[in-house]
MARKESE-671716 format. One record per residue (C-alpha): x, y, z; residue in three letters. Coordinates in steps of 0.1 Angstrom, whole numbers, plus 2048, in hexadecimal, padded with zeros to 3 digits. Layout:
N
+-----+-----+-----+-----+
:   x :   y :   z :   r :
+-----+-----+-----+-----+
:   X :   Y :   Z : ALA :
...
+-----+-----+-----+-----+
***
This chain:
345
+-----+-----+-----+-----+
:   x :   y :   z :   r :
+-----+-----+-----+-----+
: 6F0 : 875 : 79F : UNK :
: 713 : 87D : 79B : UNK :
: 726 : 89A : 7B1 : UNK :
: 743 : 8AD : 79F : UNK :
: 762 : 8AB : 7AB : UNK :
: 766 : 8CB : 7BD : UNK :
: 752 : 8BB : 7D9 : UNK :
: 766 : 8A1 : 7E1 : UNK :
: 781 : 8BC : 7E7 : UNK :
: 76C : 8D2 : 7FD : UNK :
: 766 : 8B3 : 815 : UNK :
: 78E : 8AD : 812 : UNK :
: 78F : 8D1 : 81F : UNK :
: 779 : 8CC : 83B : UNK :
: 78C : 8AC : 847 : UNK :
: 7AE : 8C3 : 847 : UNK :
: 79A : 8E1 : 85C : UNK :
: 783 : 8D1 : 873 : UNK :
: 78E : 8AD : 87B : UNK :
: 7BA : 8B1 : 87A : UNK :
: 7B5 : 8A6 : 89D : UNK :
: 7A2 : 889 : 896 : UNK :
: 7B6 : 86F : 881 : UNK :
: 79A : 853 : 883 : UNK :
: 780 : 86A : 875 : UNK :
: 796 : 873 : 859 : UNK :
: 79A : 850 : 854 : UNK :
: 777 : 84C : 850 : UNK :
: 76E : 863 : 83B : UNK :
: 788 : 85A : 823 : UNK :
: 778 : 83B : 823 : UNK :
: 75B : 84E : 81D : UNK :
: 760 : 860 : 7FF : UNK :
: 776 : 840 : 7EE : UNK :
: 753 : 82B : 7EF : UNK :
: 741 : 848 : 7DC : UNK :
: 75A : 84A : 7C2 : UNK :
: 757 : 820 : 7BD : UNK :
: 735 : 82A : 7BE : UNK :
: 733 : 840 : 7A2 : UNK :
: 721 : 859 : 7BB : UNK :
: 741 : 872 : 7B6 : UNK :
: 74F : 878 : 795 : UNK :
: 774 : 86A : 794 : UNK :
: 791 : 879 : 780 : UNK :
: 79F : 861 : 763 : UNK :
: 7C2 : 86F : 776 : UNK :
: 7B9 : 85D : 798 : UNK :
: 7BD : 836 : 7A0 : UNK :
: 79B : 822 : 7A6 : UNK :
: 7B2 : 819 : 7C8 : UNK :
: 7D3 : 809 : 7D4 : UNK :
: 7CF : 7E9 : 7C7 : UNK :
: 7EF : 7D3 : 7D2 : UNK :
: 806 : 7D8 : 7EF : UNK :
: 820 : 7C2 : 7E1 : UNK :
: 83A : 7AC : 7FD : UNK :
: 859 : 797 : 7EB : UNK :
: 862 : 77F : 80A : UNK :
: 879 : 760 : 809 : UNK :
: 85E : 74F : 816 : UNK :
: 83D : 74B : 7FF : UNK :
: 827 : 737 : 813 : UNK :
: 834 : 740 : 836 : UNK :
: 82E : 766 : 82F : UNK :
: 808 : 75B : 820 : UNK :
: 801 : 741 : 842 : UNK :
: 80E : 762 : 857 : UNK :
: 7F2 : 779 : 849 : UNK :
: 7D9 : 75D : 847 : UNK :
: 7DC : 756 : 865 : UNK :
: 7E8 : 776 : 87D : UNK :
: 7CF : 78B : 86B : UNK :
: 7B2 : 77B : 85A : UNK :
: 7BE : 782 : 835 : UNK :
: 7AB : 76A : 818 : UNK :
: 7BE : 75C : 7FA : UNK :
: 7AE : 771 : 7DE : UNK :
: 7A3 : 764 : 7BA : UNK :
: 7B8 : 771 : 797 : UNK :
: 7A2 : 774 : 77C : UNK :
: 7A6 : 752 : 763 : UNK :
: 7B6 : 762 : 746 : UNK :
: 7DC : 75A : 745 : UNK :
: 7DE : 762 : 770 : UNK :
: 7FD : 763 : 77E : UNK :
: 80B : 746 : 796 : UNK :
: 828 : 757 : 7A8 : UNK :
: 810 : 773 : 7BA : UNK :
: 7FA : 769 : 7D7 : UNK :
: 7DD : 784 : 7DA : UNK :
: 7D3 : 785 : 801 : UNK :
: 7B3 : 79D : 80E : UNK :
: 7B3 : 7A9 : 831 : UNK :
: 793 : 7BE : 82F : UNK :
: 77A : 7BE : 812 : UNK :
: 77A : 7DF : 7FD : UNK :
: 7A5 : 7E7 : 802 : UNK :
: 7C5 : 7DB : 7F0 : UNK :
: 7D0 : 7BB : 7F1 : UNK :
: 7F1 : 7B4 : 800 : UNK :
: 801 : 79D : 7E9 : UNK :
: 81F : 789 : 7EA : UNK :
: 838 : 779 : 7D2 : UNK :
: 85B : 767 : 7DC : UNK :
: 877 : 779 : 7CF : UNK :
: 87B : 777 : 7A9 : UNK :
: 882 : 772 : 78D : UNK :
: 85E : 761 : 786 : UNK :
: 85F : 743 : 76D : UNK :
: 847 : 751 : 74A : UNK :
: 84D : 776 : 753 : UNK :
: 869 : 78A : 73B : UNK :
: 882 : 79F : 753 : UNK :
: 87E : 7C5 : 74A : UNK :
: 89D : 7CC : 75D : UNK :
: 8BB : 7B2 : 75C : UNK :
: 8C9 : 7BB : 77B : UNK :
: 8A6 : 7C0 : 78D : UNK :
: 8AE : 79B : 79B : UNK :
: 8D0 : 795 : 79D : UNK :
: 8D6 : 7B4 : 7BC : UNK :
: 8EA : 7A8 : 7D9 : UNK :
: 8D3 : 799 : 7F1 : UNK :
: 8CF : 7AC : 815 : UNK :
: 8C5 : 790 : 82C : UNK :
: 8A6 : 795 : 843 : UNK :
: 8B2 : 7A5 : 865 : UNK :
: 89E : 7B8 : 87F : UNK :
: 8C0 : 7D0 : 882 : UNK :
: 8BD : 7DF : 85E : UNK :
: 8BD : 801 : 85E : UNK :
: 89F : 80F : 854 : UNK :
: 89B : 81D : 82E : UNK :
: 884 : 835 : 819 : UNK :
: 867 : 82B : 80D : UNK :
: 84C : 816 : 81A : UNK :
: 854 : 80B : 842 : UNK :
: 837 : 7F9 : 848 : UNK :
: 812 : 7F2 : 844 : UNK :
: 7FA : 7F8 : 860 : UNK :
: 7D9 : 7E8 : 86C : UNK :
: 7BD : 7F1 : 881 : UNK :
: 7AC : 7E0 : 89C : UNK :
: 790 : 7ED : 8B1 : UNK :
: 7A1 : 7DE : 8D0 : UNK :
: 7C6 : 7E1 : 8CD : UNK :
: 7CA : 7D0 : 8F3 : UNK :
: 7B8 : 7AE : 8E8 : UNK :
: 7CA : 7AE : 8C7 : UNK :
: 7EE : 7AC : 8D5 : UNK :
: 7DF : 798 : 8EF : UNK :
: 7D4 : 77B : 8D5 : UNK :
: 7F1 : 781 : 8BC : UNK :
: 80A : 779 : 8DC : UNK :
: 7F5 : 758 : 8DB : UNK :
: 7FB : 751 : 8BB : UNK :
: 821 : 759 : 8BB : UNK :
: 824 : 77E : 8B0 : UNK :
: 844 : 78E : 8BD : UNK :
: 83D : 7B5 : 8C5 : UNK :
: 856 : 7CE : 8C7 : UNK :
: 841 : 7E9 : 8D6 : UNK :
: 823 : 7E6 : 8DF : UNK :
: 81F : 80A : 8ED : UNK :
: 827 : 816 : 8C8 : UNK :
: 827 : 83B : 8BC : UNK :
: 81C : 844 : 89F : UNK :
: 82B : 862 : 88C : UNK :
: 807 : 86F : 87B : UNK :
: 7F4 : 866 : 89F : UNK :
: 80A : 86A : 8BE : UNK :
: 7F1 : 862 : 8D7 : UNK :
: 7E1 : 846 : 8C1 : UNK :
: 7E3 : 822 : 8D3 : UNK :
: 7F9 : 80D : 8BC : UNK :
: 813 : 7EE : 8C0 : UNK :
: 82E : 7E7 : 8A6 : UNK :
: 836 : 7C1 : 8A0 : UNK :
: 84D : 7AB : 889 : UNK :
: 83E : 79E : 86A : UNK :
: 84E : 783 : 850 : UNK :
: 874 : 78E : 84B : UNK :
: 871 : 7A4 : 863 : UNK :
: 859 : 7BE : 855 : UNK :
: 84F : 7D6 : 86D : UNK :
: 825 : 7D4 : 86F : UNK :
: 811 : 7EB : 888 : UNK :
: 7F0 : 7E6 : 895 : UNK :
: 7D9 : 804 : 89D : UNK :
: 7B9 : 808 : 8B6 : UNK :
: 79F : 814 : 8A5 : UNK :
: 782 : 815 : 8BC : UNK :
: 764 : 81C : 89D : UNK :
: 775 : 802 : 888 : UNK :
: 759 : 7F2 : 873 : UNK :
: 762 : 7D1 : 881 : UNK :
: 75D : 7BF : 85B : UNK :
: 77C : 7AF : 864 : UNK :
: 793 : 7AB : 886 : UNK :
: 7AD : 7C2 : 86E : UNK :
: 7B0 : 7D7 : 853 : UNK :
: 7C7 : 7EA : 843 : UNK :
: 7CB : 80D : 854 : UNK :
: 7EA : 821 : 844 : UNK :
: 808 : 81C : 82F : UNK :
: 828 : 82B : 843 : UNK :
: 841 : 83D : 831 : UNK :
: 866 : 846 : 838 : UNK :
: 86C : 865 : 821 : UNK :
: 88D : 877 : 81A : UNK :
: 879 : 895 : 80D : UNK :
: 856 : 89A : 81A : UNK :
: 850 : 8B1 : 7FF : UNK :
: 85B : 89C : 7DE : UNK :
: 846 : 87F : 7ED : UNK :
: 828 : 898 : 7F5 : UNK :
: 82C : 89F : 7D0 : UNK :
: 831 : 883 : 7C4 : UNK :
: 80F : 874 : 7CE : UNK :
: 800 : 892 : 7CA : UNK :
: 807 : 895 : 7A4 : UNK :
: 80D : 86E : 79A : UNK :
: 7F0 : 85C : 7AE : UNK :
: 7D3 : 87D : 7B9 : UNK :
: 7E1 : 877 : 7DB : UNK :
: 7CD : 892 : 7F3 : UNK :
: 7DD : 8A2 : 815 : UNK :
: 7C9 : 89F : 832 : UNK :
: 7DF : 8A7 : 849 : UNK :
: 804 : 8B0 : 84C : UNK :
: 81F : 8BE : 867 : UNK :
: 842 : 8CB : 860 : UNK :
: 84D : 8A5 : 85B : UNK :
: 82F : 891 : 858 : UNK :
: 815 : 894 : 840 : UNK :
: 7F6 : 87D : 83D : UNK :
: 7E8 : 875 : 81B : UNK :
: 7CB : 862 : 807 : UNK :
: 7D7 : 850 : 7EE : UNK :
: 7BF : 837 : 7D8 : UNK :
: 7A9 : 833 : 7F7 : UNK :
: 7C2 : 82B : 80D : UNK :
: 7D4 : 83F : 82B : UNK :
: 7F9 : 848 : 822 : UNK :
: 810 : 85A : 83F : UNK :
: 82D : 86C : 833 : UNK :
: 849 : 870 : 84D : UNK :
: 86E : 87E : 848 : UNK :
: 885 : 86B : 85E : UNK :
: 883 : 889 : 879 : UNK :
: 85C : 881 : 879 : UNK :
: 863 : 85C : 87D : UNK :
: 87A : 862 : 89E : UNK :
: 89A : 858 : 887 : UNK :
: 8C1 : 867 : 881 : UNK :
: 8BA : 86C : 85D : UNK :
: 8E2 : 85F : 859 : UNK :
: 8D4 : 83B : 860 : UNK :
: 8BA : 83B : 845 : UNK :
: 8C7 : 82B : 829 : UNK :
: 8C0 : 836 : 805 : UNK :
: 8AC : 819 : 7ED : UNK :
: 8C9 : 807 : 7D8 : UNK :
: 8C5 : 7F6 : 7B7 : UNK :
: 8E2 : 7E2 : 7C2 : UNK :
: 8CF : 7D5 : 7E0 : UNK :
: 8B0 : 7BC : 7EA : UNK :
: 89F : 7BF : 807 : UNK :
: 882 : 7A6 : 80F : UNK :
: 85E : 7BE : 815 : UNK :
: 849 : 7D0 : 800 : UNK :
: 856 : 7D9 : 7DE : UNK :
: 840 : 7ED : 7CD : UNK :
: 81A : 7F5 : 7D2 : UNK :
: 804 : 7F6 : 7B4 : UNK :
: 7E3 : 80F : 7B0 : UNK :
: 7C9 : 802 : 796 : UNK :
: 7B4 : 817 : 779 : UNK :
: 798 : 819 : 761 : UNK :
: 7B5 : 823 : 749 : UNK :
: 7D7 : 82A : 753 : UNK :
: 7E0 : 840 : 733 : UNK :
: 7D5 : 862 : 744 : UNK :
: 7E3 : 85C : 765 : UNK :
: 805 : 853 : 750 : UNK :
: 804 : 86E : 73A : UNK :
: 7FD : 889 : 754 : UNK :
: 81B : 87B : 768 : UNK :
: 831 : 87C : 74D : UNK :
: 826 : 89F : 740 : UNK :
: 831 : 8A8 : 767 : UNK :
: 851 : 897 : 761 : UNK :
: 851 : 87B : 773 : UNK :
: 863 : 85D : 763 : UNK :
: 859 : 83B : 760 : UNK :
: 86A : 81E : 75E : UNK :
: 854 : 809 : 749 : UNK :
: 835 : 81C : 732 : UNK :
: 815 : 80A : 72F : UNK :
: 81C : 7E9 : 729 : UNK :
: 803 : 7CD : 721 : UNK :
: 811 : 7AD : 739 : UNK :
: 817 : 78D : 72C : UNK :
: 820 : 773 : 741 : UNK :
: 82D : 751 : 730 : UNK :
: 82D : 768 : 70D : UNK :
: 806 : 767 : 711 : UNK :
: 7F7 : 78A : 71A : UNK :
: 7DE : 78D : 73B : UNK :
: 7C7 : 7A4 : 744 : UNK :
: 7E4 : 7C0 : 752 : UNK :
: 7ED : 7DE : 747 : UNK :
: 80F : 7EC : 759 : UNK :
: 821 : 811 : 758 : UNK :
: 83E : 811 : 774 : UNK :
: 849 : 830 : 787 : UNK :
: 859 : 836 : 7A6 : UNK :
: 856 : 84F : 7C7 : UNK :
: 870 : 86B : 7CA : UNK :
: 884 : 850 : 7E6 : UNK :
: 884 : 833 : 7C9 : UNK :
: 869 : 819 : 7CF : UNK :
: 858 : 80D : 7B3 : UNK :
: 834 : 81A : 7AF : UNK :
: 81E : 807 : 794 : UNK :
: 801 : 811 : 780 : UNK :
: 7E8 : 7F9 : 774 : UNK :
: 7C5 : 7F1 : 764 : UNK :
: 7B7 : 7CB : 763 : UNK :
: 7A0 : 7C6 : 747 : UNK :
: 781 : 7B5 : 75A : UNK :
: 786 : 7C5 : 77F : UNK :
: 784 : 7EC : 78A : UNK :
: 77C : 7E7 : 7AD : UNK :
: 78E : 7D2 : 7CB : UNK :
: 790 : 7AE : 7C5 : UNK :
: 76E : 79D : 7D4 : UNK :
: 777 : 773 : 7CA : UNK :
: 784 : 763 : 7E5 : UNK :
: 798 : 746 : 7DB : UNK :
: 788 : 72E : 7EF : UNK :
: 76B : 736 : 7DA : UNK :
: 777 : 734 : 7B9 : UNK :
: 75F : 722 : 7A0 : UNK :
+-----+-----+-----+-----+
***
């Protein structure tokens, strides 16, 4: 049986009434309703992404960055599909059933024409933890049931905390500790008591500085089916292709908004680039974003990579603050990625 649409919206409602207190639940039953869509037990809109798909790192260091979430938090190497796969992407899964965090050195990539010219010739920002913060994504968060023996074993193993008494801007009274990743990417870790447990981590939310909460609120609203579940005068919550997005203006984040610093095509700053949602068909989605007059950078595109074409489909876009947003379809897959490298036939 399939259930229209209009109920998936009534329980969004009743997240926003009854649990805006209650982050973890909210959290859950976004989770929830993102397995009954994969399911087929709710009817999903050609307009919405199957899920976020890849949260994409460039970092000077390939293999360091790959050993760092290997290691530090249980991530597997992840299988391409055989046709024409690309070699300069490593596909890593933290928890079974989310994106992949993938990572690529910085470019250009040997077999893969450049779109943009200048896309890899920007003046190179060299990693620091004293750069100033800037819009767009600020880091990526996982959860933990116990956030105490988490720090506890990561110390072991090296990590270098910079809070470990962490506030979040969405949950205030949430227990969270902030750490330095690879190039100095700020990661958080989150207690979540009920965690499943599946894995020691998974991926919790996707933190965003915002210059206009609004725009952005818009933005994923009308691009990607993004749905509010909560929101404050700075700080709004989101779902976006299965996955928690938090929404803060630099007054929500605790930040002078004067030391923000805009996104620059004339700069390159090691972390996450873009993030990439996947579809059945990404010809709605596209056209309903463009009817809304949002522009893209690149229409949908067939890939090839060494002039041969693979099994991607790309449009390009790009959030009100500048970072590059991708659309995609992958002839073969429309769920998360299940073949774990080490398991490759």
């Amino acid at each position: 049986m399939m259930l229209p649409k209009h109920f998936l919206r009534k329980l969004i409602n009743i997240v926003n009434q009854r649990l805006y207190s209650l982050p973890i639940m909210q959290t859950y039953l976004c989770t929830f309703l993102a397995l009954m869509i994969s399911m087929g037990v709710i009817a999903q809109s050609p307009l919405e992404p199957i899920m976020l798909d890849d949260i994409h790192y460039y970092m000077s260091d390939r293999d360091s960055t790959n050993r760092f979430f290997i290691k530090h938090f249980g991530a597997r190497p992840m299988a391409q599909q055989p046709i024409n796969p690309f070699q300069f992407i490593d596909f890593l899964l933290v928890r079974p059933g989310q994106s992949t965090i993938n990572i690529s050195a910085r470019g250009p990539f040997p077999g893969m024409r450049v779109r943009d010219p200048k896309r890899w010739s920007r003046t190179q920002v060299e990693p620091s933890p004293n750069l100033p913060p800037m819009y767009g994504m600020d880091w990526l968060a996982f959860c933990t049931k116990n956030l105490k023996k988490a720090i506890a074993q990561l110390k072991k193993e090296g990590i270098i905390f910079i809070n470990e008494k962490f506030k979040l801007p969405a949950e205030p009274n949430a227990k969270a500790a902030l750490l330095w990743g690879p190039d100095y990417n700020r990661l958080v870790i989150v207690e979540r008591k009920n965690d499943s447990g599946i894995t020691p981590f998974g991926i919790d939310h996707l933190q965003y500085i915002v210059e206009d909460l609004e725009a952005n609120i818009r933005f994923f609203s009308d691009v990607y089916q993004g749905k509010v579940m909560s929101r404050s005068q700075y700080v709004a919550t989101m779902l976006v292709g299965g996955h928690t997005f938090v929404l803060a203006t630099p007054e929500g984040m605790g930040l002078e908004r004067s030391l923000v610093v805009r996104r620059s095509p004339d700069f390159f700053r090691y972390g996450v680039d873009h993030l990439g949602f996947m579809y059945h068909d990404i010809r709605p989605a596209f056209e309903n974003a463009k009817a809304k007059g949002y522009q893209f950078a690149l229409d949908p595109t067939r890939m090839h990579y060494y002039d041969a074409p693979t099994v991607y489909t790309f449009a390009i876009t790009a959030t009100p603050d500048g970072m590059q947003m991708e659309m995609y379809q992958e002839d073969g897959r429309t769920s998360a990625r299940t073949q774990y490298l080490d398991e490759k036939r």
